[in-house]
Backbone as a chain_set.jsonl record, in Angstrom:
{"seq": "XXXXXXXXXXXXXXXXXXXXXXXXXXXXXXXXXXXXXXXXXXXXXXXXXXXXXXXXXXXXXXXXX", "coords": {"N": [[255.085, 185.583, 46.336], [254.094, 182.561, 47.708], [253.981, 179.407, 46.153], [251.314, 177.403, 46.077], [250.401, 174.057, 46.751], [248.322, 171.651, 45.651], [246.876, 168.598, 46.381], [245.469, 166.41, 45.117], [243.57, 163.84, 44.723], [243.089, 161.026, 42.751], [241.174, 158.555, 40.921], [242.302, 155.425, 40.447], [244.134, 153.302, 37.567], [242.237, 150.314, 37.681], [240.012, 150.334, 40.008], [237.386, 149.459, 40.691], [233.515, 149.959, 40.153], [230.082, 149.465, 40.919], [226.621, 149.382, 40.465], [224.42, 150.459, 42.917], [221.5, 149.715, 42.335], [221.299, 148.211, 39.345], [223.677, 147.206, 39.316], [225.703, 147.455, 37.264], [228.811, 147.092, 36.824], [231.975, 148.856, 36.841], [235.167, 149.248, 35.631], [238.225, 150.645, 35.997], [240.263, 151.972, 33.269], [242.064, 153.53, 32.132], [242.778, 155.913, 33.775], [242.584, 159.548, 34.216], [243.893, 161.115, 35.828], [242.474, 163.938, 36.598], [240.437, 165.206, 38.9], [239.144, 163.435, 41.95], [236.1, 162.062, 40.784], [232.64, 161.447, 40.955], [231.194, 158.771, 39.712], [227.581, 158.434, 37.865], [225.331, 156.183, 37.942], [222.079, 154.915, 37.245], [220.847, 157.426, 37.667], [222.11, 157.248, 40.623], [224.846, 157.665, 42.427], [227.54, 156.015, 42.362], [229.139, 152.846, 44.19], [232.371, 152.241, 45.311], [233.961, 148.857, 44.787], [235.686, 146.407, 46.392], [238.614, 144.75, 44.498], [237.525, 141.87, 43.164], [239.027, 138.279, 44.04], [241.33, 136.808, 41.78], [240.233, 133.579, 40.376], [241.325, 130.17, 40.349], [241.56, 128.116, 38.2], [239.182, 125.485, 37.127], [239.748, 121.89, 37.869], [238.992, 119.834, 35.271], [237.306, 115.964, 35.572], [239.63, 113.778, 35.266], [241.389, 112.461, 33.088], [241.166, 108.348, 31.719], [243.514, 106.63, 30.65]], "CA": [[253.957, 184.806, 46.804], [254.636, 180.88, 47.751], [253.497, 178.233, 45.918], [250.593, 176.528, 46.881], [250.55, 172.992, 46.084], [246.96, 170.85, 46.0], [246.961, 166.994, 46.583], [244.578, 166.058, 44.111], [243.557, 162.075, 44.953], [242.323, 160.533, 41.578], [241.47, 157.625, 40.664], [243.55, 154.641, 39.875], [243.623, 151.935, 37.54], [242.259, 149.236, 38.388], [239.397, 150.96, 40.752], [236.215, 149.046, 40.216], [232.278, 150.445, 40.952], [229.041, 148.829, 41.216], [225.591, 150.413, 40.822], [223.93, 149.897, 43.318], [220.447, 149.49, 41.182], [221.451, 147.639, 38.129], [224.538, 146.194, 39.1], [226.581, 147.123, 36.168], [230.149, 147.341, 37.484], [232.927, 149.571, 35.896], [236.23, 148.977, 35.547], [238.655, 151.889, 35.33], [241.445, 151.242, 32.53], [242.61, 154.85, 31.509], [242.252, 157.03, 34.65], [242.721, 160.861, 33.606], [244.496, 162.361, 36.833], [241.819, 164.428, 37.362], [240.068, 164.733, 40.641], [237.762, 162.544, 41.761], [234.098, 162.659, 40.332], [231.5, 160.681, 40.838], [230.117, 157.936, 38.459], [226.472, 157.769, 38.062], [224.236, 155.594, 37.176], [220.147, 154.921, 37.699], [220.399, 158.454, 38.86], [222.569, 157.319, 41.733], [226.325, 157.131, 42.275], [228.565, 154.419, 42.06], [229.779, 152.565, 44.923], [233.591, 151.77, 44.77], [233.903, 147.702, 45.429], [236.943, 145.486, 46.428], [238.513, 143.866, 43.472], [237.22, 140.041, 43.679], [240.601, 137.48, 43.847], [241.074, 135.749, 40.732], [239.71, 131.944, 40.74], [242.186, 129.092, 39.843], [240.911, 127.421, 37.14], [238.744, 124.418, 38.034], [240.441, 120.912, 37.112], [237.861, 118.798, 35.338], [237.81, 114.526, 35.785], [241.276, 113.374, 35.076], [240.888, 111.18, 31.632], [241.379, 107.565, 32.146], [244.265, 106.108, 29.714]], "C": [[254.331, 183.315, 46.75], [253.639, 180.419, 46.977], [252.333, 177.661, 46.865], [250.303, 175.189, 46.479], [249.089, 172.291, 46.63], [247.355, 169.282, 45.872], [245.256, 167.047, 46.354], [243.979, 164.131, 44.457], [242.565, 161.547, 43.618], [242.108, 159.065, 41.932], [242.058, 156.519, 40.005], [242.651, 153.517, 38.685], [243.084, 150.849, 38.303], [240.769, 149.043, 39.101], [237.907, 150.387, 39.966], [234.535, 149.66, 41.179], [231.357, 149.905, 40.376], [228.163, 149.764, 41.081], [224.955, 149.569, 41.811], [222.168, 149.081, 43.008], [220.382, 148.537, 40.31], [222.497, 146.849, 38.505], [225.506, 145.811, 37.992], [227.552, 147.58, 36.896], [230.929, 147.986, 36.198], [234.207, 149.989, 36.44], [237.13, 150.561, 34.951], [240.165, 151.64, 35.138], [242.312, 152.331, 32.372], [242.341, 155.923, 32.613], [242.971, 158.079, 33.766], [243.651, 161.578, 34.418], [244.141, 163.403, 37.113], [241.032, 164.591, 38.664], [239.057, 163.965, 40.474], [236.529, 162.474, 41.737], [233.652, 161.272, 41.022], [231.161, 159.61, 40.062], [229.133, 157.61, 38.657], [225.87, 157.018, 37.374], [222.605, 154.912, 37.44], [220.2, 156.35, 38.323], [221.135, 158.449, 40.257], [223.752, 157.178, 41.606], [226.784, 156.07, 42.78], [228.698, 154.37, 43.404], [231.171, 152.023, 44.768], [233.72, 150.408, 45.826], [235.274, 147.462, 45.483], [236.996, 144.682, 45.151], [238.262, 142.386, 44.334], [238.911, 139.164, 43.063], [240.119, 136.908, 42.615], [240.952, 134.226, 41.065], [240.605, 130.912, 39.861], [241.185, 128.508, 39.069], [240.209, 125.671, 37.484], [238.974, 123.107, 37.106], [239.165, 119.564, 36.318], [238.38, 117.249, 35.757], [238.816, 114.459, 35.031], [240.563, 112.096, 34.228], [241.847, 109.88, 32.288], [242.618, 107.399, 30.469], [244.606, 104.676, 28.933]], "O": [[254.873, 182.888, 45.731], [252.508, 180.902, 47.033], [252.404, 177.505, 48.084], [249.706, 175.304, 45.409], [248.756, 172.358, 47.813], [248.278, 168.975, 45.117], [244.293, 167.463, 47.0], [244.778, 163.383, 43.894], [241.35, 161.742, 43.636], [242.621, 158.458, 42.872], [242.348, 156.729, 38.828], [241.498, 153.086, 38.664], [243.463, 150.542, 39.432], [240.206, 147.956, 38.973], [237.467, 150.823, 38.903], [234.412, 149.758, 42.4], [231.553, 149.715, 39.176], [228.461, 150.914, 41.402], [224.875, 148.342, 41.745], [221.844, 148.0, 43.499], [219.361, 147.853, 40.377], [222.422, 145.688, 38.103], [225.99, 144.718, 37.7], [227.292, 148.496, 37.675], [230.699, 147.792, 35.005], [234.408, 150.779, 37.362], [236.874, 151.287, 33.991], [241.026, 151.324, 35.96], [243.499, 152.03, 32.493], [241.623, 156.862, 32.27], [243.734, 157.786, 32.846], [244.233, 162.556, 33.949], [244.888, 164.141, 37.756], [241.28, 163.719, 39.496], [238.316, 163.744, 39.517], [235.846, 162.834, 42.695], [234.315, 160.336, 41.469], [230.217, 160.147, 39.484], [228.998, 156.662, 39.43], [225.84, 157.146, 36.15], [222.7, 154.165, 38.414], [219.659, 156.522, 39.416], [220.939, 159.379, 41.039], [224.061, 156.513, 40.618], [226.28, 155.335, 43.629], [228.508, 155.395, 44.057], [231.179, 151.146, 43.904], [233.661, 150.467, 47.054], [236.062, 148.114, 44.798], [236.037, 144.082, 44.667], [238.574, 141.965, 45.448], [239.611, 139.394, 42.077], [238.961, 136.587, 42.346], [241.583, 133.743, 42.005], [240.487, 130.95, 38.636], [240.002, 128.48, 39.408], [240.883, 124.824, 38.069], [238.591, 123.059, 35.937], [238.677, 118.611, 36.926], [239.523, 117.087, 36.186], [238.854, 115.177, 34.031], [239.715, 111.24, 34.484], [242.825, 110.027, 33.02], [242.426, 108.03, 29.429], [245.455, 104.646, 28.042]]}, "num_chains": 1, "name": "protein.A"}
């Protein structure tokens, strides 16, 4: 009997979700390599967002000497 091989698509580090409700976002540090669930929350599931770019640090007034 052959092999049957499944392509599983988890999720990755990195992979951030939003409620849409509340607005608590969640960051995923330790994925499992299980398949991919759901995350709910208010009763509703997650939406998966674009990470936001990181923001250069903003230069305050330049001290006089």
């Amino acid at each position: 009997m052959p092999k049957i091989k499944y392509w599983v698509k988890w999720v990755p580090k990195g992979d951030r979700y939003r409620c849409e409700k509340c607005g608590l976002v969640v960051v995923v540090e330790d994925p499992c390599g299980c398949a991919a669930c759901d995350l709910i929350c208010c009763e509703v599931p997650m939406k998966k967002v674009k990470a936001e770019p990181k923001k250069a640090p903003e230069k305050g007034p330049e001290k006089k000497k």
